[in-house]
N, C-alpha and C positions, 0 to 999 in steps of 0.2 A: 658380511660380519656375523650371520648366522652361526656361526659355530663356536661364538665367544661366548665365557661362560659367565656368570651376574658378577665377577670381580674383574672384570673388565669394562666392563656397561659401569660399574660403579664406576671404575678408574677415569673414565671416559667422560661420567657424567662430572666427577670433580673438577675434571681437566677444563672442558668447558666453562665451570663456573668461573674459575680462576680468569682464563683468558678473557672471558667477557666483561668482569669485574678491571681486568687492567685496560679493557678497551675503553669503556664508559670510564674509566678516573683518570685515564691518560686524554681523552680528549676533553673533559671538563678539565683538569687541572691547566690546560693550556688555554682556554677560554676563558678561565679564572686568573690564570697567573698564578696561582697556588695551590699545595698540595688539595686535594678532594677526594673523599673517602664514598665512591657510592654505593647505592646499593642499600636494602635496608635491615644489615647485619653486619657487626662490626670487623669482621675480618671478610679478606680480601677475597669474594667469592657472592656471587651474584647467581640464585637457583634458578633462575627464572633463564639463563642462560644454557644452565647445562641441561633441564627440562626440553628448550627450544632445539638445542643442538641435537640431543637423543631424537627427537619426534623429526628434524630435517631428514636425521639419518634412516629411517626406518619407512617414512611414508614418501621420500623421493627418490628411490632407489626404482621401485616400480617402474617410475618415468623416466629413467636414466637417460635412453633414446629421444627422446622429446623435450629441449630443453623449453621453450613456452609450456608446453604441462608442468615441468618445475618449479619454472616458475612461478605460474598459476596457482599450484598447490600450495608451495611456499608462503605465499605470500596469504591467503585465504588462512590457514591453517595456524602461523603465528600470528597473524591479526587478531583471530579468536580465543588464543592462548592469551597475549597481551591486552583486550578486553575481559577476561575473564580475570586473569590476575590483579587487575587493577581495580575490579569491582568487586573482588573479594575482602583484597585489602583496605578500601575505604568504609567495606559494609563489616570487618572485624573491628578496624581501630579506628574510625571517625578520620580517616587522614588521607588526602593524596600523595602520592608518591611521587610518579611522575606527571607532568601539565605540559600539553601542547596548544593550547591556547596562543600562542607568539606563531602558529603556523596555519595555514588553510585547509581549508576540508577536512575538519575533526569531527569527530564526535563521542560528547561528553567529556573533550581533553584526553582521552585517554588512548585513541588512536587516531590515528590523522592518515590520509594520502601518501605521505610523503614517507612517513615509517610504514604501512605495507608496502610503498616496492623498494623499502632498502630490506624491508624482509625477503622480499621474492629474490632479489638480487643476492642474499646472503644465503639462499636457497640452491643459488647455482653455483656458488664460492664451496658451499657444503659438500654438493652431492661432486663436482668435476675438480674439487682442491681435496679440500678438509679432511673428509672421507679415508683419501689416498696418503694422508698426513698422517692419521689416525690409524689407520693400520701397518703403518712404517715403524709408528712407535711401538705399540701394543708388541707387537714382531720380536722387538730388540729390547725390550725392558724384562730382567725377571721375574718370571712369576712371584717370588717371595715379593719384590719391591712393589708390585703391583699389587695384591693383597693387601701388603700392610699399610701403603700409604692411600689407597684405599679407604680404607677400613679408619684409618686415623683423622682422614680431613673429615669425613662423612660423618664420624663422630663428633666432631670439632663442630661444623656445621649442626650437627643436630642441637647441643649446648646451646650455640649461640642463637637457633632460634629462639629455643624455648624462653631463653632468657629476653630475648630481645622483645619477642610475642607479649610474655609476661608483662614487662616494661609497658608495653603501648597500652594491653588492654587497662591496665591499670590508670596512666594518665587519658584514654577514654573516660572511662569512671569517674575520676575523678572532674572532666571536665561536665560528663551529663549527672554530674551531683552539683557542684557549683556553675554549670552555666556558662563555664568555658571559662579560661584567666587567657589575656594578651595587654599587649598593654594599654590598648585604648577602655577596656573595659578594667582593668584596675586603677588607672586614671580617673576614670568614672566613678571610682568606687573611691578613692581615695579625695577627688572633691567632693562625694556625698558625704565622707565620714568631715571633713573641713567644714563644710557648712553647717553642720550641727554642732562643732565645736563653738565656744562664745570667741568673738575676737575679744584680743587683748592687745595687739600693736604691737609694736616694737616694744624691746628694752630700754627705752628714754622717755620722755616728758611724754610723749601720744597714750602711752599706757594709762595714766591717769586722767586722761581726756576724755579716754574711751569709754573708762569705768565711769566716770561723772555723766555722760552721755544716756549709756544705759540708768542708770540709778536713779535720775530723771523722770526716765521714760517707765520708770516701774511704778514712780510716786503718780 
């Protein structure tokens, strides 16, 4: 695929995000039972996918002949991608993303065992499927249509980070100026603001019980 020119690799890398976005909200949507939007930008297109897809296609090609080296690389290779994005994201907006904690052999939640060898194994889907997929299409689509839809989701995406980017760092902010809001700490906050209030009782006869009680206790 060397001799494709960068509105290709764009085409490609949109392509990707797409499919990996309908892959991850087609199989949460059915472990949920309803619809699930994932991914952490609002339209349908997960970067972290077509990033992984471009780097499968480029550094497993070498080991085409050797599927254990594919897989090997594979799986090594988006492990470090999917640790790096994940601790990027937590160290920009205060937040995780995704959590495997509910699986074994993790570490720090953010890769686990079990997700590098579904990478490694998506490593050999890549380079002896995908690959072969991917330049069947490229082949038969026109170059205009490729270009501009190109050019238009990539756009599309870049908006919706910025905006989404925007969004977070801002409720960071906002949370390391107040100290974080959830509910158990506005709970918190709202029986502190209660206990400083005077009780008064109900609207019936305890109202005026309360108040003789205090008025008492002042004399």
């Amino acid at each position: 695929m060397g001799h494709y020119g960068f509105e290709y690799w764009l085409f490609t890398f949109c392509l990707y995000c797409m499919v990996g976005w309908l892959q991850e909200s087609a199989i949460e949507s059915l472990y949920h039972r309803k619809p699930v939007n994932r991914g952490f930008l609002k339209g349908p297109y997960i970067p972290i996918y077509g990033v992984g897809g471009l780097l499968l296609l480029f550094i497993c090609q070498p080991f085409r002949d050797n599927p254990f080296a594919v897989f090997g690389v594979a799986m090594l290779s988006c492990t470090a991608l999917e640790y790096f994005t994940g601790w990027l994201m937590e160290t920009l907006f205060n937040k995780q993303f995704w959590d495997y904690s509910m699986l074994r052999f993790t570490y720090k939640n953010r890769i686990s065992l079990v997700t590098s060898i579904f990478w490694g194994i998506m490593g050999l889907v890549v380079t002896y499927i995908i690959s072969g997929l991917t330049l069947f299409v490229l082949e038969r689509l026109p170059h205009p249509f490729i270009c501009t839809s190109a050019a238009v989701v990539s756009l599309i995406m870049t908006f919706d980070f910025c905006y989404t980017a925007r969004k977070q760092m801002k409720e960071k902010k906002e949370e390391t100026q107040f100290g974080g809001f959830d509910s158990e700490n506005n709970a918190g906050g709202a029986s502190c603001i209660s206990r400083r209030i005077p009780k008064t009782g109900r609207l019936d006869g305890n109202t005026a019980e309360l108040y003789d009680e205090e008025d008492e206790n002042d004399d």
